[in-house]
N, C-alpha and C positions, 0 to 999 in steps of 0.2 A: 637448837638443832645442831649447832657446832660443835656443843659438846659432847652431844649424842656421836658424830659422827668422827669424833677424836676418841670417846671412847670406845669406839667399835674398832676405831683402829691398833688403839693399845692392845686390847682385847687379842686380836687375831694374830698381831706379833709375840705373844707371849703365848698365846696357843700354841702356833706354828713351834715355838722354841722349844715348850714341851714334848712336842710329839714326835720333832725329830731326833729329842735326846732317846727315846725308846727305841728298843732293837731287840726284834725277835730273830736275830740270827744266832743258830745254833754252836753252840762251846766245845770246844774237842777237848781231849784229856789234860792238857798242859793249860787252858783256861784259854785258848786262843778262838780266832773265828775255825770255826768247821765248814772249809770250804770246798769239800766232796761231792760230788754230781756232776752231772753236764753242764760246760758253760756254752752260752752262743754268742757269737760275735754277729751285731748286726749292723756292722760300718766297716769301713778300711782298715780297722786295726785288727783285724782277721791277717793282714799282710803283714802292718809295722805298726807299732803302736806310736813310734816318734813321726813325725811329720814324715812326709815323704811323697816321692813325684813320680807320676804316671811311668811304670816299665810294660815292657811288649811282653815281660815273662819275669820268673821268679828266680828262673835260672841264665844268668846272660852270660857268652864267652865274649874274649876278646874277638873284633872284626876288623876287614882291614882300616877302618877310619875312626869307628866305633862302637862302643856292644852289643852282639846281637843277641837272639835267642838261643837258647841251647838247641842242639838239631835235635833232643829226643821230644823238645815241649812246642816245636814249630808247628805239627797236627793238633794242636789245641785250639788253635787261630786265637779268638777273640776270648775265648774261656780262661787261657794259661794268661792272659796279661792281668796287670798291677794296677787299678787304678789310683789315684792321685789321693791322698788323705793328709788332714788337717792335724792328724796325734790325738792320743787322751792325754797324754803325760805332763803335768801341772808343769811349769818349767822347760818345756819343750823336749830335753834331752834327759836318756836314762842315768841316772850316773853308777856306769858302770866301773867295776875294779878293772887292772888291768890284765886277769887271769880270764876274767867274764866277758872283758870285749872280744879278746882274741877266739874265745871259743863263738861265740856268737856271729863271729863274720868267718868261723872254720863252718860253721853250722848253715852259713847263708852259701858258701861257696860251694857244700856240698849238700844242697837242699833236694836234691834231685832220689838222694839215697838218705836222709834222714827223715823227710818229712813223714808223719805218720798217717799225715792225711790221705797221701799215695798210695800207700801199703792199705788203705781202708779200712783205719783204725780209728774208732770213733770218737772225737774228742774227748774229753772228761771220763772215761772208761776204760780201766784196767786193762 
């Protein structure tokens, strides 16, 4: 019985190993992944994909003690806020160049006017 059940265990680790080396995802012209279509984000990294901690909004100005919401995302109430997420990104942090952080936090400051999601632009679609 013990070795029935050591080899079933073998068994299903050398399964599993094959079947996750296979990958039906589609090849673009340069031999890369083809990653065209709609994506969906279905956790907090629809906000930040690094860790990050509960905001009232996506746009905050300075206040007098502390940062508030931006007055045009105040009428959002509980919609326009951020909540709190754990990250995808193996290592916690992006590691960004120094040309890509600065655009990324010019992109956070002025999310109000670049987001596309505002403009109602639908993710993964031209």
């Amino acid at each position: 019985v013990k070795k029935i059940f050591y080899l079933l265990i073998f068994l299903t680790i050398t399964v599993s190993d094959v079947v996750a080396e296979e990958s039906d995802l589609p090849i673009g012209p340069l031999g890369k992944p083809d990653l065209n279509g709609v994506w969906q984000v279905l956790n907090s990294a629809n906000f930040n994909l690094e860790a990050h901690a509960a905001s009232a909004s996506l746009a905050m100005v300075e206040g007098p003690i502390v940062p508030v919401p931006h007055p045009s995302t105040v009428l959002f109430g509980a919609v326009g806020s951020v909540p709190a997420g754990l990250g995808v990104v193996e290592g916690g942090t992006i590691p960004y160049k120094k040309k890509a952080l600065k655009k990324r936090d010019e992109n956070k400051k002025n999310w109000l006017d670049r987001d596309p999601e505002i403009k109602c632009y639908l993710p993964g679609v031209p």
